[in-house]
N, C-alpha and C positions, 0 to 999 in steps of 0.2 A: 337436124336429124335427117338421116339418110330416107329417101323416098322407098327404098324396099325394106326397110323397118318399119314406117309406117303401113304398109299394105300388108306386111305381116301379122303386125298387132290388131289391124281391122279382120284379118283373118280371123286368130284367135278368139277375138271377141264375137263372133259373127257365127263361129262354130262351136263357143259356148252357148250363147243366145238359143242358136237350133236346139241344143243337149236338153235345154228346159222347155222351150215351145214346139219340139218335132214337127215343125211346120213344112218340111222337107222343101224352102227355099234360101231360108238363111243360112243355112250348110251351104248350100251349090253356090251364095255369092260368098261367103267363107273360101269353096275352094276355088275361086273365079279368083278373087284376093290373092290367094295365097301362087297360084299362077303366075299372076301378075309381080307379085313379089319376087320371082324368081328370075323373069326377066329383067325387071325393074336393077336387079343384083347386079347382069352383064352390061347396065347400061342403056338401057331402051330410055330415051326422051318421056319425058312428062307428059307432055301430050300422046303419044301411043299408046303408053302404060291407060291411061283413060281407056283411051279406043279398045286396046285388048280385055281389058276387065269386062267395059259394058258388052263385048263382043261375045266373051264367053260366059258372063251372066244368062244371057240371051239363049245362048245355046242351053243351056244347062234348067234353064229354067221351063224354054220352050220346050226342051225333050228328053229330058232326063225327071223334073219334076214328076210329071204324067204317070211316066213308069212307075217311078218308087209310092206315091200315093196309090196305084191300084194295086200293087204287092204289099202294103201296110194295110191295104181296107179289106181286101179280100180274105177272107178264111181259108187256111189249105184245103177242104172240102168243099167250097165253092159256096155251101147252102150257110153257112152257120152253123148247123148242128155237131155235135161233137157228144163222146161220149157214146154211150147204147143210144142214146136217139139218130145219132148217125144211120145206125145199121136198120133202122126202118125204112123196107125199101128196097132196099139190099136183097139181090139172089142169095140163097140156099139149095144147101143139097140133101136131101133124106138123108142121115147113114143108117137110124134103126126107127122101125113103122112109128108115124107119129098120127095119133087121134086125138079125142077129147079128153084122152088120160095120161097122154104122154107121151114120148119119144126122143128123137136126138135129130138134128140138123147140124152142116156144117157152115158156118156163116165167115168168108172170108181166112179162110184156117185154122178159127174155133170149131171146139166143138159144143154146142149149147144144147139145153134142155128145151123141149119145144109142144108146143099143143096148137092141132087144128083150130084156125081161124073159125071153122065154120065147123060146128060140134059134128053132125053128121057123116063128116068126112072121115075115110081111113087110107093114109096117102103112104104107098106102098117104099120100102126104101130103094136110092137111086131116083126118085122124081127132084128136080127144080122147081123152087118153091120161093114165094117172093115174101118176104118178112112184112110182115102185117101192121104188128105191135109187139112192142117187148114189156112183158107185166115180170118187174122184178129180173130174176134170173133166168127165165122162161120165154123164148119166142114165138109170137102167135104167128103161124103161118098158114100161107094158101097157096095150093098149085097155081103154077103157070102156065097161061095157056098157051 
């Protein structure tokens, strides 16, 4: 059997293998293989074909690994939270007077329903205002100071 058939079928198997275990290094020697397999096709010696696979194993594993596992563990929001828990936190902006009975804030380019954090307060519209808590459909908020 020709040497760039076998480093191809160890590709394929090696880039099924990752499909089920996403361990995001059995891909990079899948595609390390599969490199190899192509030179291997023009002719490269049995011995280099080695050398280049574990060469770019190496690379691949050394710096390409890293990346792709902190892009799969990270949350696009950086915290985890997702959802209205997201927006706890999150500036606001008055658009109509919100107290202990009600009002409106804009939160990110909604517009939500909103009641003072702190009952006492009557928080004039146009103030910034940091989301507190969201109960239900409702944001509790508080100026900023």
């Amino acid at each position: 059997m020709e040497p760039w058939l076998l480093w191809l079928i160890v590709a394929l198997v090696l880039g099924a293998v990752e499909i089920v275990t996403l361990t995001a290094a059995l891909g990079l020697l899948g595609g390390a293989a599969l490199v190899t397999a192509v030179f291997a096709s023009v002719g490269l010696p049995l011995p280099w074909q080695f050398l280049l696979f574990a060469v770019v194993s190496a690379v691949g594993v050394a710096f390409v690994r890293p990346v792709a596992l902190r892009r799969l563990s990270s949350p696009p929001n950086g915290d985890g939270r997702f959802g209205v828990d997201a927006l706890v936190g999150e500036a606001a902006y008055v658009t109509s007077e919100v107290s202990k009975l009600g009002g409106r804030v804009r939160i990110g380019g909604e517009e939500w329903t909103a009641r003072a954090y702190d009952e006492t307060l009557v928080i004039p519209p146009g103030t910034a205002v940091d989301v507190m808590e969201i109960k239900g459909t409702t944001a509790l908020v508080y100026p900023r100071e």
